[in-house]
BAMAR-495103 format. One record per atom (N, C-alpha, C): residue in three letters; x, y, z; atom name. Coordinates in Angstrom, 1 decimal. Each point is the difference from the previous one (the first is absolute). Example, Ala and Ser with C-alpha at 12.3 -4.5 7.8 and 13.67 -1.06 7.14 Angstrom:
[ALA; [13.2; -5.7; 7.8]; N],
[ALA; [-0.9; 1.2; 0.0]; CA],
[ALA; [0.9; 1.2; 0.0]; C],
[SER; [-0.4; 1.1; -0.7]; N],
[SER; [0.9; 1.1; 0.0]; CA],
[SER; [-0.8; 1.1; 0.8]; C],
//
This chain:
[UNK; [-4.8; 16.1; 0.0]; N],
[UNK; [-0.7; -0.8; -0.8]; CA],
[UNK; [-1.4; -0.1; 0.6]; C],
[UNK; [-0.8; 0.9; 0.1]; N],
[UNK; [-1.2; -0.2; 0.7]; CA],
[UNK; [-1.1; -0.5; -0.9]; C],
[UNK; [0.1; 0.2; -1.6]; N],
[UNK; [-0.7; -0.4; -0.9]; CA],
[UNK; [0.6; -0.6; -0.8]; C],
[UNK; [-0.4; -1.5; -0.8]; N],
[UNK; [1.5; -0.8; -1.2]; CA],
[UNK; [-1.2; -0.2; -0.4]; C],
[UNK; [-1.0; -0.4; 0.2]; N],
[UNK; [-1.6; -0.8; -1.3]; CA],
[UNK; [-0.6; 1.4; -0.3]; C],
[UNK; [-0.4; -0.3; -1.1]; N],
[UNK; [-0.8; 1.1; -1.0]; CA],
[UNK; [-1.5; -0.4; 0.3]; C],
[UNK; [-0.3; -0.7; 0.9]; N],
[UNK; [-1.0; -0.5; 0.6]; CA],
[UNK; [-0.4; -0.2; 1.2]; C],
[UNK; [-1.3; -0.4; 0.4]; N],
[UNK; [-0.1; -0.4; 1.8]; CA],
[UNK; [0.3; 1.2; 1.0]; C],
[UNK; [0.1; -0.9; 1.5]; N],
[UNK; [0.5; 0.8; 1.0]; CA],
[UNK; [0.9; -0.4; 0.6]; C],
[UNK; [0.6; 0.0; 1.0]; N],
[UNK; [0.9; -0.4; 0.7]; CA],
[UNK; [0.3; -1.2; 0.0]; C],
[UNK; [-1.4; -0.8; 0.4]; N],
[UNK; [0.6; -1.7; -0.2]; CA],
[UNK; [0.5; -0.1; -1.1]; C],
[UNK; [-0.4; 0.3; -1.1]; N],
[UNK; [0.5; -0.2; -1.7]; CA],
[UNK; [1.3; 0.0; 0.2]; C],
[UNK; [0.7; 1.8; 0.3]; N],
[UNK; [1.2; 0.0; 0.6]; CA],
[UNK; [1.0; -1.0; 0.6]; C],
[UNK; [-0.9; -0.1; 1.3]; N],
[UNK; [1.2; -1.1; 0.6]; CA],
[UNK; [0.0; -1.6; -0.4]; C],
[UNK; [-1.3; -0.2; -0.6]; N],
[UNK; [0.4; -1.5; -0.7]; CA],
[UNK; [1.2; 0.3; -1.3]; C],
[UNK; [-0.2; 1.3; -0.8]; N],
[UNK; [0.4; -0.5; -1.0]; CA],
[UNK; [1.9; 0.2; 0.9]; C],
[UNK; [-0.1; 0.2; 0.4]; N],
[UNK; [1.8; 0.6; 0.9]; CA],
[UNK; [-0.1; -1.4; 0.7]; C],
[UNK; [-0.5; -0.5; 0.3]; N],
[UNK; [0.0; -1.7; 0.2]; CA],
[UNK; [0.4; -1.0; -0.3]; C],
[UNK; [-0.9; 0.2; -1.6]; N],
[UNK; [0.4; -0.7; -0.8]; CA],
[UNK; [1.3; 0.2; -0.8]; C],
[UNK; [0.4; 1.2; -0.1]; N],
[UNK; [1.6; 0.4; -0.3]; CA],
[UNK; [1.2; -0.7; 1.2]; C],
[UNK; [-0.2; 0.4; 0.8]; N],
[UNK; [0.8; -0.7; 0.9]; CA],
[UNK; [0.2; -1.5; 0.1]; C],
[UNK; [-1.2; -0.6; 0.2]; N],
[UNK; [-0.2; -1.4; -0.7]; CA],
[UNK; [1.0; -0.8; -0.7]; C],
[UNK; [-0.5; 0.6; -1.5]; N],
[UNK; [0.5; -0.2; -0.5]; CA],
[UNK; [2.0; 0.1; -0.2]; C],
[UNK; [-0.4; 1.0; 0.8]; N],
[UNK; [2.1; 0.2; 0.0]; CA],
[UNK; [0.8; -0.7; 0.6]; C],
[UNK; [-0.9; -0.3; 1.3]; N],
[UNK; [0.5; -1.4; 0.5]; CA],
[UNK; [0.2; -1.0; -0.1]; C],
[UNK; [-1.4; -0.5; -1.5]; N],
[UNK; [0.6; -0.9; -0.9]; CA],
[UNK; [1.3; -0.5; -0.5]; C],
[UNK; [-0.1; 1.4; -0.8]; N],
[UNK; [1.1; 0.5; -1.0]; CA],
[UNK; [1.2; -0.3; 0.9]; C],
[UNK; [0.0; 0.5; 1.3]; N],
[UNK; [1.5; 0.0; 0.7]; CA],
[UNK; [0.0; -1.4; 0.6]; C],
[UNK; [-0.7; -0.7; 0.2]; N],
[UNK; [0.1; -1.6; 0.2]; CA],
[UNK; [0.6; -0.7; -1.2]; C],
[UNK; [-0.2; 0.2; -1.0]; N],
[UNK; [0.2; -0.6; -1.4]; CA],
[UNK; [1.6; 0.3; 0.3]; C],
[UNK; [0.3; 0.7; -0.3]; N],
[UNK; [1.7; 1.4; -0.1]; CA],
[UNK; [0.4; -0.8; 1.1]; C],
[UNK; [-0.3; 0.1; 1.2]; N],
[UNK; [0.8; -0.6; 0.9]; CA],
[UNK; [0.6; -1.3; -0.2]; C],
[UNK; [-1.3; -0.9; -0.2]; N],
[UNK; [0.4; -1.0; -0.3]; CA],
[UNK; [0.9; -0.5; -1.3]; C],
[UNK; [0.2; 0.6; -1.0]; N],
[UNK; [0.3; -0.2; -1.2]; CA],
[UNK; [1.7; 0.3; 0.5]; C],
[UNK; [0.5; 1.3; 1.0]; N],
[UNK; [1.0; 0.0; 0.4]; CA],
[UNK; [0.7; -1.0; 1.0]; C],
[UNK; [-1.1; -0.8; 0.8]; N],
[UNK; [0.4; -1.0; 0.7]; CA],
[UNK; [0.7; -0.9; -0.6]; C],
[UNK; [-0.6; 0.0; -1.3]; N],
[UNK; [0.7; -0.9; -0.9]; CA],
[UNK; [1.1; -0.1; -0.6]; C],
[UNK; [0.7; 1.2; 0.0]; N],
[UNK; [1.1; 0.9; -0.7]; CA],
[UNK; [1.0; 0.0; 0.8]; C],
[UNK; [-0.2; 0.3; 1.4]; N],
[UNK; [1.0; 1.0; 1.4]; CA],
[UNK; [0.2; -1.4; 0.8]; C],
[UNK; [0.7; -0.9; -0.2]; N],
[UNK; [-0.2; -1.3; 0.5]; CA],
[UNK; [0.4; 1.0; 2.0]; C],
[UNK; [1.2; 0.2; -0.3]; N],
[UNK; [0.4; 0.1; 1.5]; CA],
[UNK; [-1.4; 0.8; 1.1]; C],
[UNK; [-0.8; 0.7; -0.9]; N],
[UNK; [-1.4; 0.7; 0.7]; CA],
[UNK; [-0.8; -1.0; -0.6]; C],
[UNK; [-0.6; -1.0; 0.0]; N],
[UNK; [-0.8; -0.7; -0.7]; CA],
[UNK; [-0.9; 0.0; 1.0]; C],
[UNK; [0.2; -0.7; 1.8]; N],
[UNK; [-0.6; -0.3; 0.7]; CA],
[UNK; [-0.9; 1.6; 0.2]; C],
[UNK; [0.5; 0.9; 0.1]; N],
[UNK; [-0.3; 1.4; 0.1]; CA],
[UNK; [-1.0; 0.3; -0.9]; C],
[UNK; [0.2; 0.3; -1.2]; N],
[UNK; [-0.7; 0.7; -0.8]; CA],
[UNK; [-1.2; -1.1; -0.2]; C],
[UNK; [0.0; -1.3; 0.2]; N],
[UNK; [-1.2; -1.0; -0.1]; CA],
[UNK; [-1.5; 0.7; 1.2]; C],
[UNK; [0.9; -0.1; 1.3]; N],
[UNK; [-0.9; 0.6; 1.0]; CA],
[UNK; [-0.9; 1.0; -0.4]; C],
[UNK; [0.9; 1.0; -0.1]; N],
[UNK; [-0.6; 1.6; -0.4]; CA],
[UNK; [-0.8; -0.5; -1.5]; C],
[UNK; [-0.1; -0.9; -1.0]; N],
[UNK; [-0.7; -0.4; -0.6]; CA],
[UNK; [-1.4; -0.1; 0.6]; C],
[UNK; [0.2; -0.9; 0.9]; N],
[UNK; [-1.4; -0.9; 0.4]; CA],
[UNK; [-0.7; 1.1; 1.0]; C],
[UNK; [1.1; 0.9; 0.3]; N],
[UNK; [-0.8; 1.1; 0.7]; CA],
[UNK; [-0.9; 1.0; -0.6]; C],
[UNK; [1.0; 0.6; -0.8]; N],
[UNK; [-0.8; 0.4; -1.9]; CA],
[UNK; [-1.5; -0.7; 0.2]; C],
[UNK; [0.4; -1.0; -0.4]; N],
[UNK; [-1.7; -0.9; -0.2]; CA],
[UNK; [-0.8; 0.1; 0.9]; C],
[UNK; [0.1; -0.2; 1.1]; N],
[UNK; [-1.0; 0.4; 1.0]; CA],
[UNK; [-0.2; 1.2; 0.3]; C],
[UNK; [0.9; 0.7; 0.1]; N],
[UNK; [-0.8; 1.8; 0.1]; CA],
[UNK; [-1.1; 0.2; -1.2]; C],
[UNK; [0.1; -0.8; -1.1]; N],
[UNK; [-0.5; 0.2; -0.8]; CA],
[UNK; [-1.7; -0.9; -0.1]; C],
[UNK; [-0.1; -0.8; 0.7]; N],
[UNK; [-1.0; -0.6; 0.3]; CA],
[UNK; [-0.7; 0.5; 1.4]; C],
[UNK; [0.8; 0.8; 0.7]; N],
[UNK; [-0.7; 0.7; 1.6]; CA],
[UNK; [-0.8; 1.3; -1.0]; C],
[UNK; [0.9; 0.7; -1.0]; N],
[UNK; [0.1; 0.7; -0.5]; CA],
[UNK; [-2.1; 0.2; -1.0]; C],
[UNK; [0.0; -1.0; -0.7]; N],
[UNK; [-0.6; -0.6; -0.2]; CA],
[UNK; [-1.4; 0.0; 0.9]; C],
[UNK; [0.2; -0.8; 0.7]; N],
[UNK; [-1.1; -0.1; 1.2]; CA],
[UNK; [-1.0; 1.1; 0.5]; C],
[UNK; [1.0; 1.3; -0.3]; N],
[UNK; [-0.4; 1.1; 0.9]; CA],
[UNK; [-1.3; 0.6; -0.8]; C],
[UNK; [0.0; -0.3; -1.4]; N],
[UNK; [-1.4; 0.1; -0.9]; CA],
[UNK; [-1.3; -0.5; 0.8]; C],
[UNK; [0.4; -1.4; 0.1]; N],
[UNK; [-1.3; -0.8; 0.7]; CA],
[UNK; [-0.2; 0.0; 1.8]; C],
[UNK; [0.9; 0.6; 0.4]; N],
[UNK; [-0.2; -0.2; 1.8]; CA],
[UNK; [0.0; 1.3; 0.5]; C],
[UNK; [0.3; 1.2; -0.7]; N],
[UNK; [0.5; 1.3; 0.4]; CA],
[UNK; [-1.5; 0.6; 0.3]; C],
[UNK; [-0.7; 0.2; 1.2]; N],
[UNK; [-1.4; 0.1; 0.0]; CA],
[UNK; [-0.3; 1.9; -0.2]; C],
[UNK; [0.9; 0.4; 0.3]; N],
[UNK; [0.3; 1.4; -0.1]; CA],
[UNK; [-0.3; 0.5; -1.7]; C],
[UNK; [-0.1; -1.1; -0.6]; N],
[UNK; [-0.2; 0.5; -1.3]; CA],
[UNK; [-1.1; -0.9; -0.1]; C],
[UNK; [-1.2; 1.4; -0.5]; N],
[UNK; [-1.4; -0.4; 0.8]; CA],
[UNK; [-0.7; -0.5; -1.7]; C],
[UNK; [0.8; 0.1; -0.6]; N],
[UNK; [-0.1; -0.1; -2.1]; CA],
[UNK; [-0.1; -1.3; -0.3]; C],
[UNK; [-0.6; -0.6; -0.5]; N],
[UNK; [0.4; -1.2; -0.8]; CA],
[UNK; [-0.5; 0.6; -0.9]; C],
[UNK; [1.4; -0.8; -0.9]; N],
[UNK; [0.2; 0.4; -1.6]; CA],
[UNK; [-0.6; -1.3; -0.5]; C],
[UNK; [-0.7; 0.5; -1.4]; N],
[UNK; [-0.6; -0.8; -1.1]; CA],
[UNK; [1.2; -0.1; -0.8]; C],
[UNK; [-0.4; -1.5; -0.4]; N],
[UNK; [0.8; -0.3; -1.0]; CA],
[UNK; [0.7; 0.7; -1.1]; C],
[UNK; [-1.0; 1.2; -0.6]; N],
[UNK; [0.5; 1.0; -0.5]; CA],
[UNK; [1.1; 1.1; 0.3]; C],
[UNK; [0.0; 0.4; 1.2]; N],
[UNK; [0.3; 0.6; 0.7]; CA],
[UNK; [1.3; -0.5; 0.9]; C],
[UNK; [-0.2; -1.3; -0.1]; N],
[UNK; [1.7; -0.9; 0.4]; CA],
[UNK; [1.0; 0.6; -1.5]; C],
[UNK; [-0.8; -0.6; -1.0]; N],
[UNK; [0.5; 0.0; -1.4]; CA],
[UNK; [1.0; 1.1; -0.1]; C],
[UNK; [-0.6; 1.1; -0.2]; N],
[UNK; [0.2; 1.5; 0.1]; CA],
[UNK; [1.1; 0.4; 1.4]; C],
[UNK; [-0.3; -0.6; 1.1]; N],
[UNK; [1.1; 0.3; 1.0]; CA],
[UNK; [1.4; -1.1; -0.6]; C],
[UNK; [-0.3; -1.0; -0.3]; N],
[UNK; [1.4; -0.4; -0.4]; CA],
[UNK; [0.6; 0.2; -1.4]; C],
[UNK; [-0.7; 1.5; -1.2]; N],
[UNK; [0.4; 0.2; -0.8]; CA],
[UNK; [1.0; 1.2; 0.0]; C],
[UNK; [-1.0; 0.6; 1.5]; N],
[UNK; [0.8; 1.2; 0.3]; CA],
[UNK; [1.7; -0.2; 1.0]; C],
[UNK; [-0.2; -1.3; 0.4]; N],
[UNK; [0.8; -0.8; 0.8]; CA],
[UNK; [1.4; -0.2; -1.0]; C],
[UNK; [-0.3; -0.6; -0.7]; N],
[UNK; [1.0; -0.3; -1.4]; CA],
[UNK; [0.3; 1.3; -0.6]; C],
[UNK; [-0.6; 1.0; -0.3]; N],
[UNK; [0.3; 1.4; -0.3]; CA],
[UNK; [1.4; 0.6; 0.6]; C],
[UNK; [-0.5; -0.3; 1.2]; N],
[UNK; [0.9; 0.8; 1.2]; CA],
[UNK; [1.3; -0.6; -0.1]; C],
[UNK; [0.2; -1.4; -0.1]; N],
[UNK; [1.2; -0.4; 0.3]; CA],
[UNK; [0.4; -0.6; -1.6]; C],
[UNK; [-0.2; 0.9; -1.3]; N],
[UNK; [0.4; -0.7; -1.2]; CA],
[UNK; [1.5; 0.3; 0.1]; C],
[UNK; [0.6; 0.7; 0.2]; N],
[UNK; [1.6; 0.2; 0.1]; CA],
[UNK; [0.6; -1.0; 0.4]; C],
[UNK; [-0.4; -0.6; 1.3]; N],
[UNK; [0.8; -0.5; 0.7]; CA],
[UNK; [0.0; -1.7; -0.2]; C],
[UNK; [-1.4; 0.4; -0.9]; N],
[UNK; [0.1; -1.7; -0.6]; CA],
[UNK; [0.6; -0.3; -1.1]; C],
[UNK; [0.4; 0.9; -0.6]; N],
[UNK; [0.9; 0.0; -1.3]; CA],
[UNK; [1.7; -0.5; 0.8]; C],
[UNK; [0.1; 0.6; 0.9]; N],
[UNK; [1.3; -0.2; 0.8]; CA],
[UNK; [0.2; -1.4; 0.3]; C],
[UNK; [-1.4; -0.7; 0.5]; N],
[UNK; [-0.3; -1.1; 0.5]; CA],
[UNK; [0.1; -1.1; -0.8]; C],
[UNK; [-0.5; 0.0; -1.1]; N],
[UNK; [-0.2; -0.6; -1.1]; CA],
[UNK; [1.1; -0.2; -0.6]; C],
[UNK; [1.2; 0.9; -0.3]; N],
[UNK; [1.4; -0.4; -0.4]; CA],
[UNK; [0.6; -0.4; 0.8]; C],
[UNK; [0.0; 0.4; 1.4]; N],
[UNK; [0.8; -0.6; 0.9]; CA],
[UNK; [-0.2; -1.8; 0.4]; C],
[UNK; [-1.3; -0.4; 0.3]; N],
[UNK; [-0.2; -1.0; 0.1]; CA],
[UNK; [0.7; -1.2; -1.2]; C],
[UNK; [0.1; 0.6; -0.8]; N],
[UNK; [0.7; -1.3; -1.5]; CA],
[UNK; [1.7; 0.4; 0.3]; C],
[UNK; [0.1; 0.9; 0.6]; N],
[UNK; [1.6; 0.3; 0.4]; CA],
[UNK; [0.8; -1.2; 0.7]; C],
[UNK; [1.0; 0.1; -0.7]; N],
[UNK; [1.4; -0.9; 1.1]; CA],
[UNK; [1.1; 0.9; 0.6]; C],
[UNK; [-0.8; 1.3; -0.4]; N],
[UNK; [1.6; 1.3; 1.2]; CA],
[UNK; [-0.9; -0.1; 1.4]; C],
[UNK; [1.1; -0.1; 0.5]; N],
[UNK; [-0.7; 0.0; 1.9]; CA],
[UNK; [-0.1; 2.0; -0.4]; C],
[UNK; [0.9; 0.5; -0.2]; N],
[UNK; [0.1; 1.4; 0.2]; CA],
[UNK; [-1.6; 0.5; -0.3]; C],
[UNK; [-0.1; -0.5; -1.6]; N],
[UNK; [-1.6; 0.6; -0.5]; CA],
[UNK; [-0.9; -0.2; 0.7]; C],
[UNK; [-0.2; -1.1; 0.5]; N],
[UNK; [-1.2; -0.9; 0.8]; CA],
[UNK; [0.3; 1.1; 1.4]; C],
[UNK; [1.1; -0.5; 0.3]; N],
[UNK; [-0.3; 1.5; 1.4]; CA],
[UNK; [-0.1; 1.4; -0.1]; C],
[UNK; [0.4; 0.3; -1.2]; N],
[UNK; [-0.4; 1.6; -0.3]; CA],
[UNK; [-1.5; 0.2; 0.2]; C],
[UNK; [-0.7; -1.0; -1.1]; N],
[UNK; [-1.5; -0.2; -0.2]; CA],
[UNK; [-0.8; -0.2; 1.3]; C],
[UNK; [0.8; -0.9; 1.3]; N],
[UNK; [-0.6; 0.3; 1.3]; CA],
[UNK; [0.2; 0.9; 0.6]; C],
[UNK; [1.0; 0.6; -0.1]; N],
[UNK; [-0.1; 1.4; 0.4]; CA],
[UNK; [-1.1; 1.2; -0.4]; C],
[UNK; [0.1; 0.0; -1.2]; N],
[UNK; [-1.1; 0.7; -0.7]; CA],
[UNK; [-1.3; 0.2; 0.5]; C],
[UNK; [-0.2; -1.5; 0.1]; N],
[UNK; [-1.3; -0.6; 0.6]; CA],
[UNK; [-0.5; 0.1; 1.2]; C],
[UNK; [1.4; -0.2; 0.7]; N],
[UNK; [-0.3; 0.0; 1.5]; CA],
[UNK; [-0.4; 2.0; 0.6]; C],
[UNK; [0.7; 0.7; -1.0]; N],
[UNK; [0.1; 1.5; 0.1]; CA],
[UNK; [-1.2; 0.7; 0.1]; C],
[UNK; [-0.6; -0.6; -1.2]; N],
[UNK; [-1.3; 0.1; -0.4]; CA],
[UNK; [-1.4; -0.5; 1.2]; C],
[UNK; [0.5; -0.4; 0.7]; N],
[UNK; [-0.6; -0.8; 0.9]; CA],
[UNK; [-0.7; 1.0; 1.3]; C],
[UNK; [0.1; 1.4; -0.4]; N],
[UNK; [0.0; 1.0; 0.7]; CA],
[UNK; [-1.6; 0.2; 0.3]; C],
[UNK; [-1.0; -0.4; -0.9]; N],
[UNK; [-1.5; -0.4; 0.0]; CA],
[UNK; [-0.4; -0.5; 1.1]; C],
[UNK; [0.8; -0.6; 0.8]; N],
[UNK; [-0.1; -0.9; 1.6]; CA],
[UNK; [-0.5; 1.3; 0.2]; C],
[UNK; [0.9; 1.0; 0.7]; N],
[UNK; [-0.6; 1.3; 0.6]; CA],
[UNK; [-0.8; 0.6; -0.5]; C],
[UNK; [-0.1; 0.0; -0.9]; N],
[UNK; [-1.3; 0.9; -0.9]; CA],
[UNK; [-1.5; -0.9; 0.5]; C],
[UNK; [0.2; -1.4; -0.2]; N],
[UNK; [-1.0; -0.6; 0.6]; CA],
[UNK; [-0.5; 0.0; 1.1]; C],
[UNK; [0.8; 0.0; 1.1]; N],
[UNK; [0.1; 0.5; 1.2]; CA],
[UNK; [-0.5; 1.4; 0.7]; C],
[UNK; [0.1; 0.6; -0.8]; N],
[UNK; [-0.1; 1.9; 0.1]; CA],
[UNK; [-1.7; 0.0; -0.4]; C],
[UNK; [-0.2; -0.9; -1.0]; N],
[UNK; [-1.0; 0.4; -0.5]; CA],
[UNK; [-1.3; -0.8; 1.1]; C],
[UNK; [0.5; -1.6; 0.4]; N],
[UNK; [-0.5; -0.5; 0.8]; CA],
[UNK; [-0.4; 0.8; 1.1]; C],
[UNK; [0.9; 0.8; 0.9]; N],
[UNK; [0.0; 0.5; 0.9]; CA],
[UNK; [-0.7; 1.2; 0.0]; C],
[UNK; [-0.2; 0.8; -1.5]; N],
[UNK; [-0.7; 1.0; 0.4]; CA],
[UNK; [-1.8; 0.0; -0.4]; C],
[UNK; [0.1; -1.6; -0.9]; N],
[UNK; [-1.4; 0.5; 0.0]; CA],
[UNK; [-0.9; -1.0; 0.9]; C],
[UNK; [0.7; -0.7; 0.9]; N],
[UNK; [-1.1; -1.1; 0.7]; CA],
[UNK; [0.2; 0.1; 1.4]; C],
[UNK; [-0.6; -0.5; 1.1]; N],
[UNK; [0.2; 0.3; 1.4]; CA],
[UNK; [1.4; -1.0; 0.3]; C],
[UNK; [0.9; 0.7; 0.4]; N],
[UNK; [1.4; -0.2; 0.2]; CA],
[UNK; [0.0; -1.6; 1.2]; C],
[UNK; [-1.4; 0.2; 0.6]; N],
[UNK; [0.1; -1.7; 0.8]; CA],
[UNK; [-0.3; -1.0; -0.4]; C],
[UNK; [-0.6; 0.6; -1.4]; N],
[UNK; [-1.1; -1.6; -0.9]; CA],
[UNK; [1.4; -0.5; -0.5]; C],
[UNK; [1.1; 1.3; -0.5]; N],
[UNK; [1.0; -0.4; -1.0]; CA],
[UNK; [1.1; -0.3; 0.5]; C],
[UNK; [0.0; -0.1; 1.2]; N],
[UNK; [1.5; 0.0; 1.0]; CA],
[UNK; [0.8; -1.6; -0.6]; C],
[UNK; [-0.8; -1.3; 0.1]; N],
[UNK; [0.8; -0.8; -0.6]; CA],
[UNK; [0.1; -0.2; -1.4]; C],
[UNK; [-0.6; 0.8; -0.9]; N],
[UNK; [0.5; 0.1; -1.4]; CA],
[UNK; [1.4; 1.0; 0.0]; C],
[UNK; [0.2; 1.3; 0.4]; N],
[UNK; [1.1; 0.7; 0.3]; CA],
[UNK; [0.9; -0.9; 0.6]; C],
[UNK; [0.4; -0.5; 0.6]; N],
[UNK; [0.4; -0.6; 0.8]; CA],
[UNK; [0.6; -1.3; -0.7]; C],
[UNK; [-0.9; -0.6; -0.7]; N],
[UNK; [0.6; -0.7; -0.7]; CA],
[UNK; [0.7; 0.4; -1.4]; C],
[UNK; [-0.3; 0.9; -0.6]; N],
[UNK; [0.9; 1.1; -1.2]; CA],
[UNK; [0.9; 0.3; 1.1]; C],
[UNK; [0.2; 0.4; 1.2]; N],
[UNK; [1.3; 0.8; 0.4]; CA],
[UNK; [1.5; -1.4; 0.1]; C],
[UNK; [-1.0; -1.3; 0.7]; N],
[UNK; [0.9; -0.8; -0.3]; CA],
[UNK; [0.8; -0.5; -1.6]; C],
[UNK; [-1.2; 0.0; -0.4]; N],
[UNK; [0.3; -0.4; -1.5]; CA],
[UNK; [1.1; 1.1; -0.8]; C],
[UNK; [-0.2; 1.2; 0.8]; N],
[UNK; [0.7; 0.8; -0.8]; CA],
[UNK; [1.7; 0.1; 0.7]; C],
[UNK; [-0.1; 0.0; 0.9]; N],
[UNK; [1.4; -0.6; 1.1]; CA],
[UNK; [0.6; -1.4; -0.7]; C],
[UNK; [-0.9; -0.9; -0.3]; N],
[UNK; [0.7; -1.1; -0.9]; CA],
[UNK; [1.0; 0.5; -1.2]; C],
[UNK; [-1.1; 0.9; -0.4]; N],
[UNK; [1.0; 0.5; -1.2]; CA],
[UNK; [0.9; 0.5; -0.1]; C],
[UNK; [0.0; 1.0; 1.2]; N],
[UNK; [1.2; 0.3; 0.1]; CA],
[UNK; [1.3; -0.4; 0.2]; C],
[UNK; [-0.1; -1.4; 0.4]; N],
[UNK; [1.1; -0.4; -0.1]; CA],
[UNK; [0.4; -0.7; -0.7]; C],
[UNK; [-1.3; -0.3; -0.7]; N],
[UNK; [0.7; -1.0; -1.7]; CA],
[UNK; [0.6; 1.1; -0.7]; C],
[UNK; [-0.3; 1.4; 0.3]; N],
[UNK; [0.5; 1.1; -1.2]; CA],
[UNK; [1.3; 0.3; 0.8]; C],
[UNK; [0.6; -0.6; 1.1]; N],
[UNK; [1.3; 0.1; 0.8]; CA],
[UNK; [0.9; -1.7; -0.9]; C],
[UNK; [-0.7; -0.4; 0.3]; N],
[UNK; [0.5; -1.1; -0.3]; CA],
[UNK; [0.2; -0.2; -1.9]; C],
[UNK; [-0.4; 0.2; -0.6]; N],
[UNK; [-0.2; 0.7; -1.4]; CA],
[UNK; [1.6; 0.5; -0.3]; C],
[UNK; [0.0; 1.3; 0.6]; N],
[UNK; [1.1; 0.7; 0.2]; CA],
[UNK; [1.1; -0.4; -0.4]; C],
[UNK; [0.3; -0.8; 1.7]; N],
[UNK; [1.1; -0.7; 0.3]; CA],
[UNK; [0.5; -1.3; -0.7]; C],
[UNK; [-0.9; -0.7; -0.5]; N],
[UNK; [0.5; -1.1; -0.9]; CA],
[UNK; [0.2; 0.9; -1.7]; C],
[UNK; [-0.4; 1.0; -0.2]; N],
[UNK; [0.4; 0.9; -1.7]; CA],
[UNK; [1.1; 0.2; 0.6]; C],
[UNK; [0.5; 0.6; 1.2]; N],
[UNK; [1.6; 1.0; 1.0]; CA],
[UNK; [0.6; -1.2; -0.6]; C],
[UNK; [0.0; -1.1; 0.4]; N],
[UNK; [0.8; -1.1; 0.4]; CA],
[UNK; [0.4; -0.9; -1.7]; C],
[UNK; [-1.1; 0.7; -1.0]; N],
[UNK; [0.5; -0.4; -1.1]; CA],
[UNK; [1.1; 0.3; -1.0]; C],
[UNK; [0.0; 1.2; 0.5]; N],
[UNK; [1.3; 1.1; -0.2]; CA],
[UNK; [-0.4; 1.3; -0.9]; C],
//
């Protein structure tokens, strides 16, 4: 994925992969939560990984305004446009999202984090892309922070799993 905007340069790129991500971890905070509500015996569980959701999603967030390696500030226009291309990219998975969330099957609602969480694969792409176009010491704690973030996920996509195994 070295090019997703029909526009810009790199920064374009990795905001609008940003703001995809972002947003997913909205999306999978929502889902989580909605299942906490459902999975009583995992309630305490899937609440966490909620609230974790939410803040990856606000670090996530952050990296627009503090990430100095991205030497671009975008115009209002140009936000516009990165979060149109933002929504482009992830229209499937919000259709997934959007049914799932009004859902009472624990199964669907975990299928849909599954989905979501799979899709989640942008972490690296972000990462790949960070790493190859900026001096690897400016960006060490932004990688660094995606590699944790993306280690989180991995075990919500373990933990995912095992509570669908355990449903039968």
């Amino acid at each position: 994925m070295e090019r997703i905007a029909s526009f810009g340069g790199i920064e374009d790129n990795i905001a609008i992969m940003l703001s995809s991500w972002e947003e997913l971890e909205r999306f999978l905070g929502e889902l989580y939560e909605r299942a906490s509500n459902i999975a009583y015996s995992h309630r305490i569980l899937l609440k966490y990984i909620a609230d974790t959701c939410y803040r990856h999603a606000e670090y996530i967030a952050r990296l627009y305004y503090e990430y100095e390696a991205l030497e671009k500030t975008f115009t209002p226009g140009e936000l516009r446009r990165i979060s149109e291309e933002s929504r482009r990219m992830i229209q499937g998975l919000e259709r997934k999202y959007m049914k799932a969330r009004t859902s009472l099957d624990l199964r669907e609602i975990l299928s849909a984090i599954e989905d979501i969480e799979d899709a989640e694969g942008i972490m690296f792409e972000v990462q790949n892309i960070l790493e190859g176009a900026v001096d690897l010491n400016s960006s060490w704690p932004i990688a660094r922070l995606l590699r944790v973030i993306y280690e989180e996920c991995r075990i919500r996509r373990n933990i995912v799993r095992e509570i669908k195994t355990g449903l039968g």
